[in-house]
C-alpha positions in Angstrom: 148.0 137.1 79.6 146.2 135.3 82.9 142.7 134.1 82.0 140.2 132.7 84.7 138.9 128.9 85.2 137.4 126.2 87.0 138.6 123.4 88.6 135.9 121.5 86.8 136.6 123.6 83.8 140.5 122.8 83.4 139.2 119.0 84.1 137.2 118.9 81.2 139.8 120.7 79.0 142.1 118.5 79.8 139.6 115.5 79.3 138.6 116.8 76.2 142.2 116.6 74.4 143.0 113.4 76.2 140.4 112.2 73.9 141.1 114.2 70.9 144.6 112.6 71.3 143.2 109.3 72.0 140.9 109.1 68.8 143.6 110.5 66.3 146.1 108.4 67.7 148.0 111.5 69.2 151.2 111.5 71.9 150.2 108.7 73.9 152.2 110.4 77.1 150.2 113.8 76.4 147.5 111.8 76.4 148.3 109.8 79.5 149.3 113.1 81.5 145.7 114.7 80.5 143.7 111.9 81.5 145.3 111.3 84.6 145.6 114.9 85.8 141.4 115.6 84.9 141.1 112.1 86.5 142.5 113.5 89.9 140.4 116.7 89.6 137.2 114.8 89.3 138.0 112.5 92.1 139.6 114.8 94.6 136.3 117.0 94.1 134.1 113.8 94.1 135.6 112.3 96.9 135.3 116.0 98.9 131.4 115.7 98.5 131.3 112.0 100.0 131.1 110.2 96.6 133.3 107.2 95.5 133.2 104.7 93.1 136.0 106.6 90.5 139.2 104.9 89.9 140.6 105.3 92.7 137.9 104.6 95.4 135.7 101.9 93.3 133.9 99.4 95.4 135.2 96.8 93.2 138.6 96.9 95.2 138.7 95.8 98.9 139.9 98.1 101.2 143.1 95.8 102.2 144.1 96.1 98.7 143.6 99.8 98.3 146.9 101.5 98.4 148.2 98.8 96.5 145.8 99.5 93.4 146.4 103.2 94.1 150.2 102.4 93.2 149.7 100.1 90.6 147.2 103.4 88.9 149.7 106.0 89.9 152.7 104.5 89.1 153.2 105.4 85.4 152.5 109.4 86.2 154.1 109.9 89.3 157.1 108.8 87.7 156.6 111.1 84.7 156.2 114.1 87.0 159.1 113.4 89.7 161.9 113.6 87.8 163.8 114.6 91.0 163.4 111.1 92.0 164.3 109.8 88.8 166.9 112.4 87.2 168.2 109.9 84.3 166.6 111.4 80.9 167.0 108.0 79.6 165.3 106.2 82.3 162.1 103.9 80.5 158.5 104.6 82.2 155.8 101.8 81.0 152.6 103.5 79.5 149.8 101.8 79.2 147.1 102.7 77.7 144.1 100.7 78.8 145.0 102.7 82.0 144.7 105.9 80.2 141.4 104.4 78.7 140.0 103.8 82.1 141.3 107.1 83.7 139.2 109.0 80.5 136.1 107.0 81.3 136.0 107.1 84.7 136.6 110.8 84.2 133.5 110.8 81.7 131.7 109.0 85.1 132.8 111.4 87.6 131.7 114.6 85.7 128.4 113.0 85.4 128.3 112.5 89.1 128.9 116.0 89.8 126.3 117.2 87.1 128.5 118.7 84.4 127.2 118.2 81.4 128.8 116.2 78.8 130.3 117.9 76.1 130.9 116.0 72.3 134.5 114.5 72.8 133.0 112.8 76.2 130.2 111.3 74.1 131.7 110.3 71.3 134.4 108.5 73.7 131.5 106.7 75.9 130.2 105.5 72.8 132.3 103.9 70.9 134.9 102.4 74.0 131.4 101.0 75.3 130.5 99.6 71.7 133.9 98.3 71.5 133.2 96.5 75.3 129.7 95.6 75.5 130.6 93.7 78.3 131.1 96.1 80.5 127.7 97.2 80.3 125.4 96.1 83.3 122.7 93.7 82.7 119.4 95.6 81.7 121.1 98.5 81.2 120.7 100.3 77.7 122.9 102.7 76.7 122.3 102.1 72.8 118.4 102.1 73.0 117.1 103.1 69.6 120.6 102.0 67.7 119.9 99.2 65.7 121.9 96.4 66.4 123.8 96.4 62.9 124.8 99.8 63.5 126.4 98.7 66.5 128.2 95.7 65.2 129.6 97.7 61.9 130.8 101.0 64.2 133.2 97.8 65.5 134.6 97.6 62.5 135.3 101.1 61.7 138.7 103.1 63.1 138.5 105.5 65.6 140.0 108.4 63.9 137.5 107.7 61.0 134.5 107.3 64.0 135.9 110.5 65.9 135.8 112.2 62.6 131.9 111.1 61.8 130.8 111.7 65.2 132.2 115.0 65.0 130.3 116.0 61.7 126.9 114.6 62.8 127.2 116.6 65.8 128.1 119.3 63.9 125.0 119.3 61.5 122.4 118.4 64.3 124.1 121.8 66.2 122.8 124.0 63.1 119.4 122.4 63.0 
């Protein structure tokens, strides 16, 4: 069988399972692969229309020190997918998984950049990482406007999968009106 897609398409499909993985506590290398892989999509597609400010290009990173946070980014995946340079099955590759984290939300970012809409696993993830780090969250912005602030507070308490599963089912009501 051969079916037809989109670069932006197979980005978000593999976004999208990154996160599934990521909320049920799935194969953290699956889930490292995904986001990583839909994280170069973005970018290389971002960066091809003159944006920046992904991973890879943020302005947060001086430009002496570029290719050495490139690296530091890279290093965990390009050793997962050159096993030519590597051949021992036994050799151990760090994960780490507030990398994945970042590569998912800056993923999340960069589709927004390029205007494709946000599907429900890239809004539940937004949410609840940015309730989890309010401090991220620029001065004056608002991302939570309307939640009350004890709704906020107690989604800190409760577990992803248990969040992921709620989002999920709201969404899923609101869908059938």
């Amino acid at each position: 069988m051969k079916v037809t897609t989109t670069k932006i398409k197979a980005a978000q499909c593999q976004l999208r399972e990154a996160i599934r993985l990521w909320f049920t506590d799935g194969d953290l290398t699956s889930m490292h692969v995904l986001a990583y892989s839909a994280h170069q999509i973005v970018a290389d597609i971002n960066a091809a229309r003159g944006g920046r400010d992904l991973l890879y290009d943020t302005l947060n990173i001086k430009d002496e020190y570029r290719k050495k946070w490139i690296k530091i980014i890279k290093d965990s995946y390009n050793q997962l997918k050159h096993a030519d340079k590597s051949p021992d099955p036994d050799y151990k590759i760090m994960l780490d998984t507030d990398l994945s984290e970042l590569f998912i939300l800056f993923t999340c970012f960069g589709l927004e950049l390029l205007k494709a809409p946000p599907g429900k696993p890239e809004r539940a993830f937004a949410i609840y990482f940015l309730v989890l780090h309010p401090e991220l969250i620029r001065d004056g912005k608002q991302p939570f406007k309307g939640i009350p602030e004890a709704s906020i507070v107690a989604a800190r308490t409760v577990p992803k999968s248990t969040f992921w599963s709620a989002f999920l089912r709201t969404n899923a009501k609101e869908n059938r009106g």
